[in-house]
C-alpha positions as CSV (number, residue, x, y, z in Angstrom):
1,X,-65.6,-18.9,-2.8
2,X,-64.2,-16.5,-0.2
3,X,-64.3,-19.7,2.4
4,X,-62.7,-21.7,-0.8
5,X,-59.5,-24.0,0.7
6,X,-57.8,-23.6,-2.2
7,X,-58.4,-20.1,-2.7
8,X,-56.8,-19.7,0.7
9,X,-53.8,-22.0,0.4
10,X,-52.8,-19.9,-3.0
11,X,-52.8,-16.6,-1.4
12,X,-50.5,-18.0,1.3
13,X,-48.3,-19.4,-1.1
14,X,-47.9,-16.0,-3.0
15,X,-50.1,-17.5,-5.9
16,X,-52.8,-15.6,-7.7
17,X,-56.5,-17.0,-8.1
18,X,-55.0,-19.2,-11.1
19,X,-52.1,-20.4,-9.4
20,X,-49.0,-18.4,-11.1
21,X,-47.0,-16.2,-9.0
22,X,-47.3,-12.3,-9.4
23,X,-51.4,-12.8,-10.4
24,X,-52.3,-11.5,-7.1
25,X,-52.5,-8.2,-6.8
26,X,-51.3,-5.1,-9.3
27,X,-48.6,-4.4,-6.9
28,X,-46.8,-7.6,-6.9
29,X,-46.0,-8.2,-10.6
30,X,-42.5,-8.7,-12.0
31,X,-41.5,-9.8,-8.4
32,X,-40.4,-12.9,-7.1
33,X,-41.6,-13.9,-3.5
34,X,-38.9,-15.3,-1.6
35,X,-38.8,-18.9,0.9
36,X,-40.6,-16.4,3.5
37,X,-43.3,-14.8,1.2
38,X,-41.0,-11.6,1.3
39,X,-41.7,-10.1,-2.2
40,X,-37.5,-9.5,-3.7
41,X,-37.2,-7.4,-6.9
42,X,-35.1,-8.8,-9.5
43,X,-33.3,-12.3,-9.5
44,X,-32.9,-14.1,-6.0
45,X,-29.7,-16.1,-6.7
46,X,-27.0,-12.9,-6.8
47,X,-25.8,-14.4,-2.8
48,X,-22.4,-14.0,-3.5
49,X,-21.8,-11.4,-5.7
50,X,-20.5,-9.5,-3.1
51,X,-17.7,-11.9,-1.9
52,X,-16.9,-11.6,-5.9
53,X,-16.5,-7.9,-6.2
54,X,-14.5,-8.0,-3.1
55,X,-12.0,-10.8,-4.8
56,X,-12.4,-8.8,-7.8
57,X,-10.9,-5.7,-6.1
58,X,-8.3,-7.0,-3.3
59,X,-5.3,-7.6,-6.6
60,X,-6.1,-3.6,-6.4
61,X,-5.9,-3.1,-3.2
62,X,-2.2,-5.1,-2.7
63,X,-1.1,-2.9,-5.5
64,X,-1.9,0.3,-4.0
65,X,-0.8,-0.8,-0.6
66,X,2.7,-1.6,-2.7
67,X,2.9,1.9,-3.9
68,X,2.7,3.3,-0.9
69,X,4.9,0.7,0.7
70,X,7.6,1.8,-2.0
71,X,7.0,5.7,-1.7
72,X,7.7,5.2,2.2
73,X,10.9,3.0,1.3
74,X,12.3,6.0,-1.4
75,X,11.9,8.9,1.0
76,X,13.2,6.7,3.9
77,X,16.3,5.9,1.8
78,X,16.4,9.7,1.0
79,X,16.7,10.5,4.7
80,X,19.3,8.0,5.6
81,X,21.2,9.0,2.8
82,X,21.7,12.6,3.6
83,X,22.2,11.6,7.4
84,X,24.4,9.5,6.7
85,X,26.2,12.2,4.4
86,X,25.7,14.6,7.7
87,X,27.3,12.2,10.1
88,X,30.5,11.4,7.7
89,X,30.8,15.1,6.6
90,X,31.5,15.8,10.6
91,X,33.8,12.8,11.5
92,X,35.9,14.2,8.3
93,X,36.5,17.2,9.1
94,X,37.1,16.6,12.7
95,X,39.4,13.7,11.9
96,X,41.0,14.4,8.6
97,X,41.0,11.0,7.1
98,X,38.6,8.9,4.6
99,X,38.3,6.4,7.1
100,X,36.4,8.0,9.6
101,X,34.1,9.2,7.0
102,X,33.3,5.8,5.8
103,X,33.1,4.6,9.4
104,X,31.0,7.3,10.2
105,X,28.6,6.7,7.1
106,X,28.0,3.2,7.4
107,X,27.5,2.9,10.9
108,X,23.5,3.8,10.8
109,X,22.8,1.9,7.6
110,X,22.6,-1.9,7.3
111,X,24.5,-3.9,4.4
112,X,21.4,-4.5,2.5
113,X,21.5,-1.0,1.4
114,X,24.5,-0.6,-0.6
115,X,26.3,2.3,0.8
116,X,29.3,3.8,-1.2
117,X,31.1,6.9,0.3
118,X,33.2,9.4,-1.5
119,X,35.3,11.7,0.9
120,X,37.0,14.2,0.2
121,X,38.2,18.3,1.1
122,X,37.2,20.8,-1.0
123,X,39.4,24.2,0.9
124,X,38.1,24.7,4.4
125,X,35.0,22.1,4.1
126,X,34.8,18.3,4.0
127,X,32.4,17.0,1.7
128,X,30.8,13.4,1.7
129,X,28.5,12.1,-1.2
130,X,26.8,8.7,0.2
131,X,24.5,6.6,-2.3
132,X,22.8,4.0,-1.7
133,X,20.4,1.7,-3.9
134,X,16.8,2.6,-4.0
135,X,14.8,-0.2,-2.5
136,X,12.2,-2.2,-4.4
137,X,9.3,-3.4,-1.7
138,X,12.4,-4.6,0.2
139,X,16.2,-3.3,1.0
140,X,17.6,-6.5,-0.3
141,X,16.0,-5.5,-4.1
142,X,17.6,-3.4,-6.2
143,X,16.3,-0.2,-8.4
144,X,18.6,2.2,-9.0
145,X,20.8,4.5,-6.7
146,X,19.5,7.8,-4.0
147,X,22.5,10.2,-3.5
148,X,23.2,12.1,-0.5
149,X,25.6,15.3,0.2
150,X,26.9,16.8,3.0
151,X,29.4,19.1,3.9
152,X,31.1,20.2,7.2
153,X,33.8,23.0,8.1
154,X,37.1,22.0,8.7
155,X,38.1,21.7,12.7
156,X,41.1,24.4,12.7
157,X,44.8,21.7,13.5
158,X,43.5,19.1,11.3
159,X,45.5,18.2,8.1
């Protein structure tokens, strides 16, 4: 039998001496043998689940990266809201008048974020308050209002 053809053509073929697959040997039951005779544990047709989890988890990933997106847009409006309060605080009080503090304010900050100045002297300091809407993935969304302050000292002639 050991010169059998059919004997032969079984083992090749991953069959055992009956013909079912996995009768061979001890070691190869409860596997499947694969298109090469490689011996795969489990079920051969999980391909793509892979490219699944991965569409499965990009919605998650655009989130997050939309958090973050939004963080960066709040503390950036932060800081251009209290340099823009800076900057108008100091044309105030070197110039006197609400126009060059709203001049001053607006002239780093684009339209889309909604700046509003209050100018104004409090004794020997100029105070500014600047806000501006809080951005929402975008400048041109809107989500409330950041508020800057700043103050400067009064140039010594000015009225």
């Amino acid at each position: 039998m050991a010169g059998d053809g059919h004997t032969d053509r079984a083992h090749r073929h991953g069959l055992g001496r009956r013909g079912r697959a996995g009768a061979g040997t001890g070691s190869d039951r409860g596997r499947v043998r694969g298109a090469a005779g490689v011996v795969h544990r489990g079920r051969v047709r999980d391909r793509g689940q892979v490219a699944i989890e991965f569409l499965g988890t990009v919605p998650l990933i655009l989130l997050l990266v939309a958090a973050v997106w939004e963080c960066v847009l709040i503390g950036y409006a932060f800081s251009l809201a209290g340099n823009a309060a800076d900057e108008a605080a100091r044309a105030g009080a070197v110039h006197g008048d609400a126009a060059s503090c709203d001049a001053a304010a607006r002239e780093h900050i684009g339209g889309a974020w909604g700046v509003s100045t209050a100018c104004g002297r409090s004794g020997d300091i100029y105070k500014v308050t600047v806000t501006l809407r809080i951005p929402v993935l975008h400048p041109s969304l809107n989500f409330g209002a950041i508020t800057g302050t700043g103050g400067a000292a009064m140039e010594k002639g000015v009225e």
